[in-house]
LOTOR-579529 format. One record per atom (N, C-alpha, C): residue in one letter; y negated, z, x. Coordinates in steps of 0.02 Angstrom, whole numbers, padded with zeros to 5 digits, always signed. Layout:
AYZX/...
***
This chain:
X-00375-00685-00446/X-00327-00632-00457/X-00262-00650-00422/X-00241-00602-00388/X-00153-00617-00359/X-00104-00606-00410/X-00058-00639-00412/X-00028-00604-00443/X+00059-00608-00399/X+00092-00553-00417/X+00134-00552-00358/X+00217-00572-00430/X+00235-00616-00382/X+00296-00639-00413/X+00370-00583-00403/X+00371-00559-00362/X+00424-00521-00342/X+00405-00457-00349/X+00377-00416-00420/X+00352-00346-00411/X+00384-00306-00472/X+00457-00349-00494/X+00498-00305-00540/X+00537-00239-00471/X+00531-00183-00483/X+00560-00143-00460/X+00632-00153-00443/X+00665-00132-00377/X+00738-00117-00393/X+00788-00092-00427/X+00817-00129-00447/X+00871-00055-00498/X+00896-00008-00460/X+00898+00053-00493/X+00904+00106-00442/X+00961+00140-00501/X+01024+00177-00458/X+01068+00209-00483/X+01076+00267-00496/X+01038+00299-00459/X+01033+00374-00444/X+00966+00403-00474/X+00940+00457-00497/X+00875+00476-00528/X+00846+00507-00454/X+00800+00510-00448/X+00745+00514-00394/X+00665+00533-00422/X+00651+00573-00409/X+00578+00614-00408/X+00523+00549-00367/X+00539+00509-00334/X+00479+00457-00316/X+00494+00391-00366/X+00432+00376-00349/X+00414+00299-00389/X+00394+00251-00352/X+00407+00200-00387/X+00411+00128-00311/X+00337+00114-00379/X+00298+00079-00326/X+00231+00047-00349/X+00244-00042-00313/X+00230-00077-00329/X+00240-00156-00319/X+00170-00159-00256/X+00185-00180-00206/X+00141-00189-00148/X+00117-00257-00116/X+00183-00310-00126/X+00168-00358-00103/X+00222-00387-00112/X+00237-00463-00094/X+00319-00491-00107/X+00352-00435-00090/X+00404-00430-00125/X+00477-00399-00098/X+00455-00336-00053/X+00400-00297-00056/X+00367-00238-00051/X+00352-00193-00078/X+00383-00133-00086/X+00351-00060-00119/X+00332-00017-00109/X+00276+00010-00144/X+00259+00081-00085/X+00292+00145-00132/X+00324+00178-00087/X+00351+00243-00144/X+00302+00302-00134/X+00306+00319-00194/X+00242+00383-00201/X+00292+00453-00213/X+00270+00508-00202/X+00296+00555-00212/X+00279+00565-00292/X+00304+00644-00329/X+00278+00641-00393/X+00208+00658-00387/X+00160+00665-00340/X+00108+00683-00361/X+00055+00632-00358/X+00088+00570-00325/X+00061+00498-00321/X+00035+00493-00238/X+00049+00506-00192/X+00046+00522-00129/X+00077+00482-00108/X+00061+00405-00067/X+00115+00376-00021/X+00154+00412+00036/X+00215+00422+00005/X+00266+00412+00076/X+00300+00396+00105/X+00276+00328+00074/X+00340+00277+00141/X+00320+00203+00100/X+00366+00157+00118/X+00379+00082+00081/X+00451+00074+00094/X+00473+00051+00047/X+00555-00011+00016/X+00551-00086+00023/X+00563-00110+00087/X+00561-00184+00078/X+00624-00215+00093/X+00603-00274+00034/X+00671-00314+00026/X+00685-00358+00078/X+00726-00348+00112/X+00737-00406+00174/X+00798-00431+00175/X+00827-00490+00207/X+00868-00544+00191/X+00876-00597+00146/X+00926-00624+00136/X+00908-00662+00080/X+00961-00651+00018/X+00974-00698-00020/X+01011-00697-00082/X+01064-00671-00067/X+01093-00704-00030/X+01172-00678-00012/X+01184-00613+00026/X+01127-00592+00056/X+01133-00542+00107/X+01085-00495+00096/X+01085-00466+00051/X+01021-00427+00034/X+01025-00334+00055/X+00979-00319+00098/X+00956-00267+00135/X+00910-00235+00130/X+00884-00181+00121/X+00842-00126+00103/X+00825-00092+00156/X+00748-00081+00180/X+00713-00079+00239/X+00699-00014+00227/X+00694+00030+00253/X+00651+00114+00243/X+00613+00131+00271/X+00539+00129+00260/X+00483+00164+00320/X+00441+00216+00275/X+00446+00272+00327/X+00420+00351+00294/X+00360+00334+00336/X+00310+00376+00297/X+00253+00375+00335/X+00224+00421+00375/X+00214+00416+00437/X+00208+00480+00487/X+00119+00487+00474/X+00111+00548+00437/X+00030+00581+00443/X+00000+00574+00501/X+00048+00604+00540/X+00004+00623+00613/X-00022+00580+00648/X+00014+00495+00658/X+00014+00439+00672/X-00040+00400+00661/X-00034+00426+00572/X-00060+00367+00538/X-00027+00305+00551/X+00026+00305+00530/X+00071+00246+00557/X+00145+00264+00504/X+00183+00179+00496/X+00260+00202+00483/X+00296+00187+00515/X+00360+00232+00524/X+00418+00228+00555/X+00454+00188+00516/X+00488+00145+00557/X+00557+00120+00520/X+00598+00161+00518/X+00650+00185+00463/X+00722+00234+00470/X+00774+00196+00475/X+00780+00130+00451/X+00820+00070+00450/X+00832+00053+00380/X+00916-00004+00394/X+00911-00049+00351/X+00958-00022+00311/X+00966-00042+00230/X+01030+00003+00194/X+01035-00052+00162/X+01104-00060+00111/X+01164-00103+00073/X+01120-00092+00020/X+01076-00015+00001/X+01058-00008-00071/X+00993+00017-00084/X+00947+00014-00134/X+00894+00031-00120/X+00893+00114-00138/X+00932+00138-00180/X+00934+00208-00191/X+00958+00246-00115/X+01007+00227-00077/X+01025+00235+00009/X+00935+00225+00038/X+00919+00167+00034/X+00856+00198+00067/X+00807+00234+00042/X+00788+00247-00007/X+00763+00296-00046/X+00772+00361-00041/X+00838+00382-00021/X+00845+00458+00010/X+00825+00455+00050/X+00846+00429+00116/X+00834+00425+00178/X+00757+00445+00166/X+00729+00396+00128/X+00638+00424+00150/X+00631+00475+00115/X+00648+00501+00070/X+00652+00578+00032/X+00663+00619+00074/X+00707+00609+00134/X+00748+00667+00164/X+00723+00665+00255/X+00696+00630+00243/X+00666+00599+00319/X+00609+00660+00349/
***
């Protein structure tokens, strides 16, 4: 069994219609409300410098885009809401 050490969610400030699911270290996949991946939240940097990654997921692709990096995880969280 894995078990993933880093799969407490971010605190998030703002209320938001998606849900982060725990994916992998410092990895989330956000689901829409109907449980539909659309995108991932990854934690990048380190302690002191901590950065929030945004990738929406392009259907057509089958692939994700990066949107970039944000200060907060609710900042990238729109971004893929609004993307």
């Amino acid at each position: 069994m894995i078990v993933l050490t880093d799969t407490i969610a971010p605190h998030l400030t703002r209320p938001t219609p998606l849900r982060l699911h725990p994916a992998s270290f410092g990895l989330w996949r956000v689901l829409d409300a109907r449980g539909r991946i659309v995108g991932h939240l990854e934690r990048v940097g380190d302690d002191t410098l901590e950065r929030w990654r945004a990738r929406r997921l392009n259907p057509l692709r089958r692939e994700f885009q990066t949107l970039g990096d944000f200060w907060s995880p609710d900042d990238a969280l729109e971004c893929i809401r609004y993307a």
